[in-house]
TITILO-452876 format. One line per 5 residues: their letters; for each residue x, y, z of N, C-alpha, C, O, CB. Coordinates in Angstrom, 2 decimals. Glycine has a CB too. Layout:
<atoms>
a = X Y Z X Y Z X Y Z X Y Z X Y Z ~ ... .
</atoms>
This chain:
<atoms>
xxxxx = 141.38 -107.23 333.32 142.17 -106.08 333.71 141.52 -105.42 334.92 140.31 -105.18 334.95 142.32 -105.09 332.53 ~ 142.27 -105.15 335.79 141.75 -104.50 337.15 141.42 -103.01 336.65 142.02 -102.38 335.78 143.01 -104.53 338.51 ~ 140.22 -102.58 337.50 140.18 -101.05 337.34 140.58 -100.24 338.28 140.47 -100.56 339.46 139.03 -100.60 337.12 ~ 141.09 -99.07 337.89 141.51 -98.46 339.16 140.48 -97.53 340.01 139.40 -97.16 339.55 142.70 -97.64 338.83 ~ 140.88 -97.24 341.13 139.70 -97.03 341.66 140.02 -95.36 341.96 141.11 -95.17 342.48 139.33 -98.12 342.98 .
xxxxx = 139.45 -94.53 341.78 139.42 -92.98 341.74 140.37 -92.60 343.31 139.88 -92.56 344.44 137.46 -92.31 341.73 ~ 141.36 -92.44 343.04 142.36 -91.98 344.57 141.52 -91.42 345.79 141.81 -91.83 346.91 143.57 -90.57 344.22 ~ 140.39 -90.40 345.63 139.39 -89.90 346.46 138.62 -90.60 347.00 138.11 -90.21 348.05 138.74 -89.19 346.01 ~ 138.28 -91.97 346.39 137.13 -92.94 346.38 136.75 -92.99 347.92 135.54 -93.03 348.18 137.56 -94.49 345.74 ~ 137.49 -93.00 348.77 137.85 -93.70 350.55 137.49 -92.02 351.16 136.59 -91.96 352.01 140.23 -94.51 351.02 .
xxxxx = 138.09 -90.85 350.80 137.74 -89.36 351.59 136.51 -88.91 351.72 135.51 -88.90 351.01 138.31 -88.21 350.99 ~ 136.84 -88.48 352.99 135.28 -87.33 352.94 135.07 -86.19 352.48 135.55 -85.34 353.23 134.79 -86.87 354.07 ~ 134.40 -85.59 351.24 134.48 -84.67 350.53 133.68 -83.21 351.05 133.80 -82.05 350.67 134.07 -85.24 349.35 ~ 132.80 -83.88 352.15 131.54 -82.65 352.36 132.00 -81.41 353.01 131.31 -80.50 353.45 130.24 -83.16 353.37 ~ 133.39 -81.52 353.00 133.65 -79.68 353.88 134.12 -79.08 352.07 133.78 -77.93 351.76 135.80 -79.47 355.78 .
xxxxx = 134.66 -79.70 351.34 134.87 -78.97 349.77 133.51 -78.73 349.26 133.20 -77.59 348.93 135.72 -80.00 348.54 ~ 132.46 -79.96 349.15 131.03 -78.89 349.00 130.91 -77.95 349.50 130.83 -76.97 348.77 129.90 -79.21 349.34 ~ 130.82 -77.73 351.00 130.11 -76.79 351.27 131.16 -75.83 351.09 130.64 -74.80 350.67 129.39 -76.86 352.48 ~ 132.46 -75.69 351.23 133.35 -74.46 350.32 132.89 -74.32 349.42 133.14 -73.16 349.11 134.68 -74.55 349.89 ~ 132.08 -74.95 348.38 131.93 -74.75 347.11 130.64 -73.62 347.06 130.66 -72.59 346.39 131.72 -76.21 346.36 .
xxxxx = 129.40 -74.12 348.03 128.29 -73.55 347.74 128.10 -72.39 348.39 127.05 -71.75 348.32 127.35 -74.29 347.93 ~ 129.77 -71.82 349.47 129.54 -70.65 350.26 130.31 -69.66 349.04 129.87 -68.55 348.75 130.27 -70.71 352.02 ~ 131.43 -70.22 348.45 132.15 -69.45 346.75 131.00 -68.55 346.15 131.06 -67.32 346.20 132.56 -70.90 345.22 ~ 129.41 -69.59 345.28 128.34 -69.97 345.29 127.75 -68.44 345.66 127.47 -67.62 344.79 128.15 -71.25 346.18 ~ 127.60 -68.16 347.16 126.98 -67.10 348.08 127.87 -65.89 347.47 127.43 -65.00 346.74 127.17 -67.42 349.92 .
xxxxx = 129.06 -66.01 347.85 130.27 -64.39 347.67 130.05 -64.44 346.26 130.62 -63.37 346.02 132.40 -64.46 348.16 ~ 129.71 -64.81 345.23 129.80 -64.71 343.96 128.85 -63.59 343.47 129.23 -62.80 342.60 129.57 -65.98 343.39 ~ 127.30 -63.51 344.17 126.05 -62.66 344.09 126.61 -61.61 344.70 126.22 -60.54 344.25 124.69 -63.16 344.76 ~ 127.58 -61.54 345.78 127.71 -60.08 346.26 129.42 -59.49 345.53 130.00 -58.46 345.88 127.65 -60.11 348.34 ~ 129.99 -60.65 344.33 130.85 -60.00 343.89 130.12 -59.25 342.63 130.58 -58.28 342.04 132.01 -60.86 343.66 .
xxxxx = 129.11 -59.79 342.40 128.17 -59.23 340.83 127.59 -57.92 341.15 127.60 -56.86 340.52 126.65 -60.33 340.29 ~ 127.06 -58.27 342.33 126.37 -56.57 343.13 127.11 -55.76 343.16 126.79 -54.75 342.53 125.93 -56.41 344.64 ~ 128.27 -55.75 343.78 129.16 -54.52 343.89 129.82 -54.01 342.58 130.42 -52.94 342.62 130.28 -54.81 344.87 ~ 129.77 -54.48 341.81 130.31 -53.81 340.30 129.06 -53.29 339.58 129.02 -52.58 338.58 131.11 -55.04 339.19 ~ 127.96 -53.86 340.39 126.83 -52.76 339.60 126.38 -51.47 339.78 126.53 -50.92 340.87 125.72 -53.16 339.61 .
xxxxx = 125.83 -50.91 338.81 125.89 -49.01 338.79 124.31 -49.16 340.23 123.62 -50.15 340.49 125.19 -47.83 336.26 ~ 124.25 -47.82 340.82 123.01 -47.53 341.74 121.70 -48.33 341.42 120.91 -48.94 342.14 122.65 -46.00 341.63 ~ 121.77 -48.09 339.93 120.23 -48.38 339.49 120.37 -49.92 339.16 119.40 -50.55 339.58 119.62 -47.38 338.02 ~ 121.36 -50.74 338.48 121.18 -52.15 338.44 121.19 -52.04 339.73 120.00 -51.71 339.79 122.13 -53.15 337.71 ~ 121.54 -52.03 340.89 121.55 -52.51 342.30 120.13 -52.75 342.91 119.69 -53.66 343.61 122.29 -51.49 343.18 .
xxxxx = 119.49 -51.45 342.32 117.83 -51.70 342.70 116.79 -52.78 342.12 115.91 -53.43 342.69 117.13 -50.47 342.34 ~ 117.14 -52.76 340.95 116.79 -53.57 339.96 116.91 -54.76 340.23 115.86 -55.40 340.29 117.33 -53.37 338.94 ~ 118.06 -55.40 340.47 118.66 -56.61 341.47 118.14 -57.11 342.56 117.82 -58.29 342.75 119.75 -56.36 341.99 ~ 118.04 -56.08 343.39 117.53 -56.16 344.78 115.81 -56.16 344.79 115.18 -56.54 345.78 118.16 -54.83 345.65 ~ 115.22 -55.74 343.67 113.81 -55.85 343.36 113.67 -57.43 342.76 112.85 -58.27 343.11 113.33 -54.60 342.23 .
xxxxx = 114.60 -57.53 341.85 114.10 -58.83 341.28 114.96 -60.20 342.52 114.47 -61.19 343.07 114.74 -58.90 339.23 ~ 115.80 -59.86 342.54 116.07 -61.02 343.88 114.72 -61.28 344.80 114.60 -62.40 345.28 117.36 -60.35 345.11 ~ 113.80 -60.40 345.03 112.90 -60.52 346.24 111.71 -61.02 345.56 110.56 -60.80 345.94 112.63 -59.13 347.13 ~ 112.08 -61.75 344.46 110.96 -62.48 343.15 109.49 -61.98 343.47 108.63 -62.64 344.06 110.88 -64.51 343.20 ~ 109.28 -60.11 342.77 108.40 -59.46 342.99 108.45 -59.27 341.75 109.41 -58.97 341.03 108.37 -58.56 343.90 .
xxxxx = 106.58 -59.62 341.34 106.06 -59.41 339.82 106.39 -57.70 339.46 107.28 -57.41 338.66 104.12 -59.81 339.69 ~ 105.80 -56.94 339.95 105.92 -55.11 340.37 107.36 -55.22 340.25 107.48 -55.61 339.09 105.32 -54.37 342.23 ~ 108.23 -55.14 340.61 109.70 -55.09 340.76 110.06 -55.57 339.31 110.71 -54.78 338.62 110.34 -56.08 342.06 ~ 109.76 -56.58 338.87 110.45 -57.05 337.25 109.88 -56.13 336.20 110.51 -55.60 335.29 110.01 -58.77 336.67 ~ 108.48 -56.01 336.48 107.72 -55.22 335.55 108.45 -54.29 335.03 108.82 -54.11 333.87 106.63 -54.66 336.05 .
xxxxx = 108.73 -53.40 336.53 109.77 -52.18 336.73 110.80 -52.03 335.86 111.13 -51.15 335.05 110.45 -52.24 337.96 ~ 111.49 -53.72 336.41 113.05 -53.95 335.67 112.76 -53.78 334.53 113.18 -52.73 334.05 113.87 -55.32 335.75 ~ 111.83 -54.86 333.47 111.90 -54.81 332.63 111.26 -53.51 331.32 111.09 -53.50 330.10 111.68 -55.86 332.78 ~ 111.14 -52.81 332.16 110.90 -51.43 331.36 112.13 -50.86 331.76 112.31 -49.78 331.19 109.52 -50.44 331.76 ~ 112.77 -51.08 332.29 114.20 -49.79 332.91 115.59 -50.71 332.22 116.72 -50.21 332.09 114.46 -49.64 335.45 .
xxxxx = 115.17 -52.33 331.77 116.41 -52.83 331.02 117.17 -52.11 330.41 118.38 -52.08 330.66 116.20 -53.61 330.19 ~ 116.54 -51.29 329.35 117.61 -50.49 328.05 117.94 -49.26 328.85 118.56 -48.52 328.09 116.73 -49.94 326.28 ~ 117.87 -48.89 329.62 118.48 -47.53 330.31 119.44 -47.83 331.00 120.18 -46.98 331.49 117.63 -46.75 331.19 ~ 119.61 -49.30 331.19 120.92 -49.31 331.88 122.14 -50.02 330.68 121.91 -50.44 329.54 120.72 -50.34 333.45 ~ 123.04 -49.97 331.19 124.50 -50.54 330.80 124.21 -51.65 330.23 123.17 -52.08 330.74 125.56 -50.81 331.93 .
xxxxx = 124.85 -52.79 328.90 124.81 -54.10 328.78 125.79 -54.29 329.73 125.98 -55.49 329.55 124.99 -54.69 327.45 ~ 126.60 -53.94 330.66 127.16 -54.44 331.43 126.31 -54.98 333.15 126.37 -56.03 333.78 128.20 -53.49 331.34 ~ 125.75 -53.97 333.36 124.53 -54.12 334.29 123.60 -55.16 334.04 123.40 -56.13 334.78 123.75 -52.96 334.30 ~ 123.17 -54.98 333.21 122.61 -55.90 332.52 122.87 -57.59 333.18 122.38 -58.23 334.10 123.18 -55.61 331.08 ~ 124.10 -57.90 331.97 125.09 -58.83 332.45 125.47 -59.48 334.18 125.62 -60.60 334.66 126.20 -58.11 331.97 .
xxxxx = 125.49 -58.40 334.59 125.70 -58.37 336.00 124.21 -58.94 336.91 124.12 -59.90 337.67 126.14 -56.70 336.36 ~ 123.37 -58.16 336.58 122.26 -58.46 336.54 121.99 -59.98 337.01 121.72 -60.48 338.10 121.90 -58.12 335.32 ~ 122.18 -60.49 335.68 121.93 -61.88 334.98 122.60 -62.87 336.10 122.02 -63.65 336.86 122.73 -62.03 333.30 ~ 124.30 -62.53 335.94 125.20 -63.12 336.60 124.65 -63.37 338.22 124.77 -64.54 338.57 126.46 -62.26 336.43 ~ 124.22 -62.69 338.97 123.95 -62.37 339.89 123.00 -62.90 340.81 122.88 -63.10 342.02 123.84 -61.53 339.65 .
xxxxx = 121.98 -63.14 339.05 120.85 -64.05 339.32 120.90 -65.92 339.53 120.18 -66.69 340.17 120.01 -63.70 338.10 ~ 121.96 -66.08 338.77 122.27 -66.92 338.21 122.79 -67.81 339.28 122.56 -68.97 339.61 122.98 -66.56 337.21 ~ 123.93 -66.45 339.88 124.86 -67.34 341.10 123.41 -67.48 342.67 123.20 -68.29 343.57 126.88 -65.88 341.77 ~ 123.01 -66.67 342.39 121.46 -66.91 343.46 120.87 -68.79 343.07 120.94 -69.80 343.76 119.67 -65.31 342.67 ~ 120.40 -68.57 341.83 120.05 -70.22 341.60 121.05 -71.29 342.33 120.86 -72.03 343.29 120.15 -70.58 339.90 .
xxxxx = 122.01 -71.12 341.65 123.04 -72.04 342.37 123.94 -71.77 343.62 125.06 -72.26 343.75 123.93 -72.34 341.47 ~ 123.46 -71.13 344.32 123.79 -70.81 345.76 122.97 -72.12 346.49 123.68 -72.88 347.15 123.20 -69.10 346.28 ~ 121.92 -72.33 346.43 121.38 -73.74 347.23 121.66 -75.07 346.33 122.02 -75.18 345.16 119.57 -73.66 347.52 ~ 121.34 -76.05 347.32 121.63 -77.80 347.14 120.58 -77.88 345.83 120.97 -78.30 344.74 121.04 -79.08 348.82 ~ 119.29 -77.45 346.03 118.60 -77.88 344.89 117.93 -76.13 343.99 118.31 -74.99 344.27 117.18 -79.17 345.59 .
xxxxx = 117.33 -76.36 343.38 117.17 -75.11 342.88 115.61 -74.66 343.21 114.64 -75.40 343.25 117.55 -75.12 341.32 ~ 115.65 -73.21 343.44 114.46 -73.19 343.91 113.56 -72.17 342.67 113.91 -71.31 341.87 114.57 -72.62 345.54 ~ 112.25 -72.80 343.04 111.42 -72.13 341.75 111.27 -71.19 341.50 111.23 -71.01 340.28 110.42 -72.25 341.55 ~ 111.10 -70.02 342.33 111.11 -68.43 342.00 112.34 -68.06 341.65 112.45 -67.11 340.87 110.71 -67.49 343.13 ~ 113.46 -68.71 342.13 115.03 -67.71 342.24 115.09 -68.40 340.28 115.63 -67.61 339.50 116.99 -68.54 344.03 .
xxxxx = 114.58 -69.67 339.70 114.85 -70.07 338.81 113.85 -69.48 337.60 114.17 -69.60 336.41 114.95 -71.33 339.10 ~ 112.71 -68.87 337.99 111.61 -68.21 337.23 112.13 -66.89 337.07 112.28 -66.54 335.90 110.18 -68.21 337.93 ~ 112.51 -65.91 338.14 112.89 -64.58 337.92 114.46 -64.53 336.73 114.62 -63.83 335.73 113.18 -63.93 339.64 ~ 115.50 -65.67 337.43 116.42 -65.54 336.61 116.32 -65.85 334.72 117.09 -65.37 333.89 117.30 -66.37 337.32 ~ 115.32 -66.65 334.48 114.88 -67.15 333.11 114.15 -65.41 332.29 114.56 -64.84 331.28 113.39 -68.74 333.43 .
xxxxx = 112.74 -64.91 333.45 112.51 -64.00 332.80 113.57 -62.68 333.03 113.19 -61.72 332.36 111.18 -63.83 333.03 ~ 114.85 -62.38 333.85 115.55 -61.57 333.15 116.55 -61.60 331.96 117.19 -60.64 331.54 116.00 -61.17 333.89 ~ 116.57 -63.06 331.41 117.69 -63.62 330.78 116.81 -63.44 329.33 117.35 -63.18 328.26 118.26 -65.31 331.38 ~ 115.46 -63.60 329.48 114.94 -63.89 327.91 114.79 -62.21 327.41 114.44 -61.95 326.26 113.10 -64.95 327.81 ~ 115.06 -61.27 328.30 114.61 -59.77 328.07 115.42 -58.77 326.34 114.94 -57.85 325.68 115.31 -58.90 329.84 .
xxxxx = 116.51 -59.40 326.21 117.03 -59.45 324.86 118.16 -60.08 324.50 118.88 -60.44 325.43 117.19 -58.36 324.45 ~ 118.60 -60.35 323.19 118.79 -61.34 322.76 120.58 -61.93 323.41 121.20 -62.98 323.50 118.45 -61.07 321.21 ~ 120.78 -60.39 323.72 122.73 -60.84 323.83 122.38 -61.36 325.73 123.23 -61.98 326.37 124.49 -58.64 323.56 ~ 121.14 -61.00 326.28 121.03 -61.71 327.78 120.53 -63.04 327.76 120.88 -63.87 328.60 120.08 -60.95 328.75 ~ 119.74 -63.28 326.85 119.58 -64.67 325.87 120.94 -65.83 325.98 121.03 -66.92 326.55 119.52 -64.07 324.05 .
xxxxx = 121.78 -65.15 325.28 122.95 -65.98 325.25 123.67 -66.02 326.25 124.37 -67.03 326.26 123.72 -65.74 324.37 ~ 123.84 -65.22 327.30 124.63 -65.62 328.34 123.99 -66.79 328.43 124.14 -67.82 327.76 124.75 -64.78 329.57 ~ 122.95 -66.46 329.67 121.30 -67.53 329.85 121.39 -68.73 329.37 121.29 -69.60 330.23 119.90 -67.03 329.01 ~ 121.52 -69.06 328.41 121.62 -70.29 327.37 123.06 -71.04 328.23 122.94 -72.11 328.82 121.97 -69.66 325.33 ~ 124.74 -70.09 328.15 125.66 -70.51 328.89 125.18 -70.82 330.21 125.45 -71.96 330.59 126.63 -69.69 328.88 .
xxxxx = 124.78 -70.37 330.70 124.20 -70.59 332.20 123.64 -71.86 332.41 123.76 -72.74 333.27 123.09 -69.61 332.59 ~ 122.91 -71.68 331.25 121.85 -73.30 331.45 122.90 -74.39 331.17 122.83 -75.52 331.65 120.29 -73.59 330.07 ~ 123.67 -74.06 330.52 124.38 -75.29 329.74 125.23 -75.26 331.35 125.87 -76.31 331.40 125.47 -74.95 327.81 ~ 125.35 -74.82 332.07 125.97 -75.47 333.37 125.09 -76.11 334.46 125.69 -76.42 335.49 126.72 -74.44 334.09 ~ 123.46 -76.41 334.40 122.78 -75.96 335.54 122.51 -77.71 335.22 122.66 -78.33 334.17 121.46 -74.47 335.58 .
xxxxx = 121.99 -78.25 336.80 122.54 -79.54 336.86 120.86 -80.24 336.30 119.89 -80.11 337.05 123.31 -80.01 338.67 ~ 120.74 -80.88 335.12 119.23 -81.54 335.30 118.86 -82.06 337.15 117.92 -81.53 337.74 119.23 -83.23 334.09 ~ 119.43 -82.73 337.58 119.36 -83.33 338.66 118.42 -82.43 339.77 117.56 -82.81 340.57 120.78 -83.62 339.04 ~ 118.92 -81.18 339.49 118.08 -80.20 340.79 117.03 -79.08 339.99 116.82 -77.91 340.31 119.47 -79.06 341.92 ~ 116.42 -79.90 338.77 115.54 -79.17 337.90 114.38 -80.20 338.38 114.46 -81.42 338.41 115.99 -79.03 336.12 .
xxxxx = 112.90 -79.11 338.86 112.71 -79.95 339.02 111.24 -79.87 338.03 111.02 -78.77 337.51 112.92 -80.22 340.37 ~ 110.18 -81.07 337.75 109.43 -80.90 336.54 108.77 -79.27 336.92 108.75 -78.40 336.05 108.17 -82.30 336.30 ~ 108.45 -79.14 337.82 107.46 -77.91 338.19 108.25 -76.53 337.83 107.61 -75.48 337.87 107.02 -77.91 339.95 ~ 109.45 -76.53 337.52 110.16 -75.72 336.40 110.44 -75.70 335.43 111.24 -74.95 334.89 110.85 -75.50 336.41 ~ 109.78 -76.61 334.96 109.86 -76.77 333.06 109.34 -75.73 332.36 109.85 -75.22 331.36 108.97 -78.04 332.37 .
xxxxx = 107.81 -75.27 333.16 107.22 -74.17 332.29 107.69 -72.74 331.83 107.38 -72.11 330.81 106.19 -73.92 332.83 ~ 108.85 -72.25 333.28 109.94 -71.58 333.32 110.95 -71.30 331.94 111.33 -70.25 331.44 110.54 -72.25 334.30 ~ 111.17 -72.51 331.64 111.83 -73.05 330.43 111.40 -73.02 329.54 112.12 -72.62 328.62 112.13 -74.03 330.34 ~ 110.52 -73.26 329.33 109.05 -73.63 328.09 109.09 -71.87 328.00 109.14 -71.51 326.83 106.90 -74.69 328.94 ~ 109.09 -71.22 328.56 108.57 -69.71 328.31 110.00 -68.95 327.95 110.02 -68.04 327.12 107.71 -68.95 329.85 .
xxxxx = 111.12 -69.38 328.62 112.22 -68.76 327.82 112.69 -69.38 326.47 113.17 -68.64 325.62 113.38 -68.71 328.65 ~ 112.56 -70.69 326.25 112.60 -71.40 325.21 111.44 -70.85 323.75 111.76 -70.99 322.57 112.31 -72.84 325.88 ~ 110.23 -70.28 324.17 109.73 -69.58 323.44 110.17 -68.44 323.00 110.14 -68.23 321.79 108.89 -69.48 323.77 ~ 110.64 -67.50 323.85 111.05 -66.24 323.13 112.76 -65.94 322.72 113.21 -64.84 322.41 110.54 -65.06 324.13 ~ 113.38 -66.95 322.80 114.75 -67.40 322.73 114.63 -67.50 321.03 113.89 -68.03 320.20 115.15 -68.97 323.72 .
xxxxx = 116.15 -66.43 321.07 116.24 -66.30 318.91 117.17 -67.46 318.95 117.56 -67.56 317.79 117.26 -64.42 317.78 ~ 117.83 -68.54 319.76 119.14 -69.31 319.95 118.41 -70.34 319.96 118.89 -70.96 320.91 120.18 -69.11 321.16 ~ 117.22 -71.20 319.41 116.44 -72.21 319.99 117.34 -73.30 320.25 117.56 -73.84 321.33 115.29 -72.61 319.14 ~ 118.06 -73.68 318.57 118.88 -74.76 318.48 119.95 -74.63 319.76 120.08 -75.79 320.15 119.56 -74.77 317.02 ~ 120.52 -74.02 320.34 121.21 -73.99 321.58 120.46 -74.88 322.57 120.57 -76.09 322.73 121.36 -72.53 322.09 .
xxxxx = 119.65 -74.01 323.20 118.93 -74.03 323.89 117.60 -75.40 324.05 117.03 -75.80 325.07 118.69 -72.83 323.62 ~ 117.48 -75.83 322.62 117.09 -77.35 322.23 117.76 -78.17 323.10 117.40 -78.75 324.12 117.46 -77.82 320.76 ~ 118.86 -78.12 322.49 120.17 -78.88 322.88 120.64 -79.45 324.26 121.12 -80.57 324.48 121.15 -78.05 322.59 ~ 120.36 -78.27 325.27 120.54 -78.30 326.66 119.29 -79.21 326.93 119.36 -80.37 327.34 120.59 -76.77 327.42 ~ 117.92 -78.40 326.60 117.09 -79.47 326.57 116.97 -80.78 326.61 116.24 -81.33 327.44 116.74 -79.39 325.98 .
xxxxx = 117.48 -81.27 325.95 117.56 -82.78 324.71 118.35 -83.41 325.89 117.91 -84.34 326.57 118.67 -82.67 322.71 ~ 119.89 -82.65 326.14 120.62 -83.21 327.52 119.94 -83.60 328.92 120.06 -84.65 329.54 121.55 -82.17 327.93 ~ 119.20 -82.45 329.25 118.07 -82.51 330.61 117.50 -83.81 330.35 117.51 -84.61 331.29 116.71 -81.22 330.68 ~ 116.90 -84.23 329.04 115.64 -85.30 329.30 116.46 -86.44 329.73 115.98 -87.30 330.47 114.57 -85.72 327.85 ~ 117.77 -86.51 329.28 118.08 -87.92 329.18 118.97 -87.91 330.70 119.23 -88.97 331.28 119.01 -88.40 327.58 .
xxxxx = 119.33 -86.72 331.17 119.93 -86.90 332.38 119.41 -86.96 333.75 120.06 -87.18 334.78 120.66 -86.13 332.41 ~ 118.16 -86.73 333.63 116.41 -86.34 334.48 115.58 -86.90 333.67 115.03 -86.18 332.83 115.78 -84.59 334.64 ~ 115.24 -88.45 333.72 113.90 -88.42 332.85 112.99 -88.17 333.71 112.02 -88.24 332.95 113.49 -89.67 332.06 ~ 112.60 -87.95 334.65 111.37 -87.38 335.27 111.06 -85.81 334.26 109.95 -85.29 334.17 111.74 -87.07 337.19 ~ 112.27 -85.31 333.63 111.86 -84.07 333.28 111.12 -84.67 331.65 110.40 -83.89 331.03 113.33 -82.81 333.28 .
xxxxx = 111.31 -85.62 331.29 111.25 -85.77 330.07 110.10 -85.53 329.26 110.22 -84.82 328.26 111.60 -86.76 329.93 ~ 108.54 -86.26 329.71 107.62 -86.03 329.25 107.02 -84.25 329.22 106.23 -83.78 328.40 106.95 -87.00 329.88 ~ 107.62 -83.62 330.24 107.30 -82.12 330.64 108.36 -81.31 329.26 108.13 -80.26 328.65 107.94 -81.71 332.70 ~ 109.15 -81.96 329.16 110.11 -81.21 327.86 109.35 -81.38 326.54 108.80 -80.48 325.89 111.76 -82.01 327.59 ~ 109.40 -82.40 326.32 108.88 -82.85 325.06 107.26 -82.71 324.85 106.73 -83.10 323.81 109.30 -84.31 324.93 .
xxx = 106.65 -82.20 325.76 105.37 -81.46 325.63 105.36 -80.16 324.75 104.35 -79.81 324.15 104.94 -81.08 327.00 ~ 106.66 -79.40 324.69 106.45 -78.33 324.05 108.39 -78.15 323.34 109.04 -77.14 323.04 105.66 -77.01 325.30 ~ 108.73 -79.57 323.30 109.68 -79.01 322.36 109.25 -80.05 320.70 109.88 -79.84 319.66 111.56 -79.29 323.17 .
</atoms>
């Protein structure tokens, strides 16, 4: 039996990427603008992946909104996946605002469950390893895991070190 061959197979796709990863960009400044004064600072401190700045955040978390919060997160999130591969601070700051309590936990967890093994790279495992520790959702969060090793085995031995 013949297979068919994907209708796209023959096009050039690279102007829809890069539509995709500029979406990607406007997405961080659609999260910003719905946030109150003080998530904005908070944001703009932890975007500039400053230890002093999170410290900050993370003592000023419960004074703000779970919506801020959220926004927060979101914000961070669309920062990770704004570039081709992921970069280690934008992926360290977003993990430690996500593990800060439990309902930012679970977004976080959704988040991951979209984030590509492919542009994880081992030198962010420990990232993981540290939200995976204070994470009440382990079995979730296992899970995504378990997916990463087998879709990245370069990540594999670095996972299974501490799962």
């Amino acid at each position: 039996m013949d297979e068919a061959k994907p209708m796209l197979s023959e096009e050039k796709l690279e102007n829809y990427f890069y539509f995709m990863r500029a979406s990607a960009k406007d997405n961080i400044f659609t999260s910003v603008e719905k946030m109150s004064e003080e998530a904005k600072k908070i944001f703009e401190g932890i975007s500039k992946h400053s230890d002093l700045a999170f410290n900050q955040a993370k003592m000023a978390v419960d004074k703000i909104s779970v919506f801020d919060q959220h926004q927060i997160l979101d914000g961070l999130y669309q920062d990770v996946i704004s570039d081709d591969s992921y970069e280690k601070e934008k992926v360290r700051f977003f993990l430690l605002w996500g593990a800060l309590n439990e309902q930012l936990q679970e977004n976080t967890i959704k988040y991951c469950t979209d984030l590509s093994a492919q542009k994880i790279s081992v030198s962010q495992i420990p990232y993981f390893e540290g939200f995976y520790a204070q994470c009440k959702n382990k079995g979730a969060m296992k899970t995504i895991l378990e997916r990463w090793k087998s879709e990245n085995t370069t990540l594999k031995t670095a996972i299974e070190d501490f799962l």
